[in-house]
C-alpha positions in Angstrom: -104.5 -38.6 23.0 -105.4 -40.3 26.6 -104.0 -37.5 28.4 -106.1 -34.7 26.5 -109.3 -36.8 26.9 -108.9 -36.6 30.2 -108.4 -33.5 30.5 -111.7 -32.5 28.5 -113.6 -35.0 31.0 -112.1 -32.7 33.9 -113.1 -29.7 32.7 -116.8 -30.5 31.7 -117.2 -32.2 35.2 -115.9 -29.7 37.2 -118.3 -26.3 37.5 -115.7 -24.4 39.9 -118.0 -23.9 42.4 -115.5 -22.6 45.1 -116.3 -22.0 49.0 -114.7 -21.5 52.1 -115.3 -23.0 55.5 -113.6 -23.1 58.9 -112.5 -26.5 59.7 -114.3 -27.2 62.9 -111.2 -27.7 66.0 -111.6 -28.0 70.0 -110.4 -24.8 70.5 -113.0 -22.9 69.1 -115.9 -24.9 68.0 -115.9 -27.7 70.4 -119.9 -27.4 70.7 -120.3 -28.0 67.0 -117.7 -31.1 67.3 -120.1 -32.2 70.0 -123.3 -31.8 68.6 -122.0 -33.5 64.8 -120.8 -36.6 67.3 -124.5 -36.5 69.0 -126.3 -36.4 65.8 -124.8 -39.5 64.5 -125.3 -41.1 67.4 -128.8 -41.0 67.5 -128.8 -41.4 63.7 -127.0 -45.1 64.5 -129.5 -45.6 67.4 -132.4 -44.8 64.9 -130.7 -47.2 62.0 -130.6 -44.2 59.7 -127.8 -42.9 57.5 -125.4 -40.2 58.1 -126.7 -36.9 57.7 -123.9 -34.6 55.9 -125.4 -31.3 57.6 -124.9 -30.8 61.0 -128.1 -29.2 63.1 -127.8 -27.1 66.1 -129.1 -23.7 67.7 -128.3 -20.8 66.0 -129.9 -17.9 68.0 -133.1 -19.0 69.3 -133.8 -21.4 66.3 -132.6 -24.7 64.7 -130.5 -24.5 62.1 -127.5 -25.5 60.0 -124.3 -25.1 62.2 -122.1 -27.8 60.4 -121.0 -29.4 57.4 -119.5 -33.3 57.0 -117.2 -32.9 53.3 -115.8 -35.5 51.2 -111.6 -35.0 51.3 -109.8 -35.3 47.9 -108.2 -39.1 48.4 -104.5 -37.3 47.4 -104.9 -34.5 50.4 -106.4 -36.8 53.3 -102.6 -37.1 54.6 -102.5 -33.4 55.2 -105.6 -33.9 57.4 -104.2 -37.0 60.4 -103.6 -33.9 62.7 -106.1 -34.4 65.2 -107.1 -31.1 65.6 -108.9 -31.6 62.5 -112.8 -33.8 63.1 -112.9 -36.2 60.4 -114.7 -39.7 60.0 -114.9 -42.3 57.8 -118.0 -43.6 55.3 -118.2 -46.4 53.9 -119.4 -46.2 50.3 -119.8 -49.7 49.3 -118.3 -50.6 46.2 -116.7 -47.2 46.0 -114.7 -47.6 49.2 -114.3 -45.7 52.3 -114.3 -41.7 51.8 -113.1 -39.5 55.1 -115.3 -36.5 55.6 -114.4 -33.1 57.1 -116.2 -31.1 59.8 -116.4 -27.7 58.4 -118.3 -24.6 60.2 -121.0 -22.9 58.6 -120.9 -19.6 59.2 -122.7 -16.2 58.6 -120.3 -14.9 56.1 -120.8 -17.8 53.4 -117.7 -16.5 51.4 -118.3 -18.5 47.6 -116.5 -18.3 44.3 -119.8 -16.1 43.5 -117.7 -13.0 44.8 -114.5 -13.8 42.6 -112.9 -11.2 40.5 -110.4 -13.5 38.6 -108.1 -16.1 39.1 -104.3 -16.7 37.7 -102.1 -19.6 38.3 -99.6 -19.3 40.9 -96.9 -21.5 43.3 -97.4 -21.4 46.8 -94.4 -21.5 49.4 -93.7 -25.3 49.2 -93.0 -24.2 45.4 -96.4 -26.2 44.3 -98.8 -25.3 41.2 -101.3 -23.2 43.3 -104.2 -20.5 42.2 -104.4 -17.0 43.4 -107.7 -15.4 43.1 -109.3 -11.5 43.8 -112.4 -10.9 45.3 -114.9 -7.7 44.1 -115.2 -5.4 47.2 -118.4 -7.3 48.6 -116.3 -10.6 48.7 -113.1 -9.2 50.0 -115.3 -7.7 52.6 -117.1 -10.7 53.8 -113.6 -12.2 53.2 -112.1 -10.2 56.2 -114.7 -10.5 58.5 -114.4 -14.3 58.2 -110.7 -14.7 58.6 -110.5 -11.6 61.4 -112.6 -13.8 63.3 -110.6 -16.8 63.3 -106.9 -15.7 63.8 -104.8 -17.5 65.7 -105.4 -16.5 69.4 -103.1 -18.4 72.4 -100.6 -19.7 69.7 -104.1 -21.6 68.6 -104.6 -21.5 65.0 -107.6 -22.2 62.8 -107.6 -23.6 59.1 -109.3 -22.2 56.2 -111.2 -25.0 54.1 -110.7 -24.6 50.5 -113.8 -26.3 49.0 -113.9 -27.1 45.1 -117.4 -28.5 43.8 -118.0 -30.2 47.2 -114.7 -32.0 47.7 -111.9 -30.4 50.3 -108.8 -29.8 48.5 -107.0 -28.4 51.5 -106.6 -26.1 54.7 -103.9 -23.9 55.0 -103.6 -22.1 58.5 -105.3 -18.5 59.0 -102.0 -16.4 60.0 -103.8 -13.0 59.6 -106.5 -11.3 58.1 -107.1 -11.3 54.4 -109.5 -9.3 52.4 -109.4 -9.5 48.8 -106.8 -11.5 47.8 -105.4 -15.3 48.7 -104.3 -18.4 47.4 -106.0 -22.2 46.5 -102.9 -24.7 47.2 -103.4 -28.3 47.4 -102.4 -31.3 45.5 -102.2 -30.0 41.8 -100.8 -30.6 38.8 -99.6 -27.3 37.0 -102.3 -28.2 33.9 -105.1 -28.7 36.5 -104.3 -25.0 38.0 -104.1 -23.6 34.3 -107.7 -25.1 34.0 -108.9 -24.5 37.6 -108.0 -20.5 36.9 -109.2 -20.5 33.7 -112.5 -21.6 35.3 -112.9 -20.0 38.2 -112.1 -16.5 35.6 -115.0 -17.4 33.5 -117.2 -17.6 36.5 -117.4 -21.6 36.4 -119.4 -23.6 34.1 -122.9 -23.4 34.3 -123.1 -26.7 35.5 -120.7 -29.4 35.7 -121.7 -32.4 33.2 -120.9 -36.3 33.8 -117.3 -37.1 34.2 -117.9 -40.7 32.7 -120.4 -40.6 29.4 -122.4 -43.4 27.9 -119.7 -43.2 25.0 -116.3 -40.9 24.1 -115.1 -40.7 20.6 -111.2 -39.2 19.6 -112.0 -37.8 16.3 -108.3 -36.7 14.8 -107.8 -34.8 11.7 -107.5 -36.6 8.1 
């Protein structure tokens, strides 16, 4: 069964490493914007590629201060709004992939701090996940969203980031500690397995989507 076969090749290629990020807007994190914009211009002066990370001053040192991340090809429509920073990369015979400017911040909320995980529908009536954080994740959790509500009928989006790939960015209405919701373009089955992974704690390591070879042995 095709359908089955692929999704055994989802599972074993996807390690549910989860993470949140800010997506970097004018409103708040125009600096960053301007320093990722900077960067790759000297990196086009210089004839080198694109750097994903971002580099800027964080105290009195240089360090990490932004994040370019691939967009799932399904859930780029949900990011034309230009309050989001996107570009484009060209990836040869793979296409074009448009990258999100996310913030890296202090709190570094990551699956690592999940509870569990349940399937769900979000309130566009979509297969979504809802997850729970242990106390040190809800924690961090707070701090991270408290510091980004909405402030001058401004609002800032939450990156939901799935083994490296943006799956979406629902708006930050009001602080949330220990529980919350991973919506995006699903199928119901791909929550049922997203949950179950993210509940086991991900797979130790996510394993090659496309083997040398793939057998469907049935019963006799």
């Amino acid at each position: 069964d095709q359908d089955e076969l692929a999704r055994i090749k989802y599972l074993i290629s996807t390690s549910g490493a989860l993470e949140f990020r800010i997506a970097a807007n004018a409103h708040k994190y125009q600096q960053i914007i301007d320093r990722a914009r900077e960067q790759q211009r000297q990196e086009d002066i210089q004839k080198r590629s694109w750097s994903n990370i971002v580099v800027g001053l964080v105290g009195d040192k240089q360090g990490p201060v932004g994040r370019w991340v691939p967009i799932k090809p399904d859930a780029i429509g949900q990011f034309s709004n230009p309050i989001f920073t996107t570009r484009v990369l060209d990836r040869g015979s793979k296409g074009q992939e448009v990258q999100l400017l996310v913030v890296i911040d202090q709190w570094n909320v990551t699956g690592a701090y999940l509870n569990g995980a349940s399937s769900a529908i979000d309130e566009m009536a979509r297969p979504a996940v809802d997850f729970r954080f242990n106390f040190t994740g809800g924690a961090l959790f707070e701090k991270l969203t408290q510091f980004n509500l909405p402030q001058n009928n401004q609002y800032n989006y939450l990156t939901i980031i799935l083994d490296g790939i943006v799956q979406s960015a629902p708006r930050i209405q009001s602080t949330i500690s220990e529980r919350g919701q991973i919506t995006g373009e699903f199928t119901q089955q791909e929550v049922d397995d997203l949950a179950e992974i993210l509940t086991a704690g991900g797979l130790p390591a996510s394993l090659d989507p496309d083997p040398l070879s793939e057998q469907v042995v049935s019963a006799t």
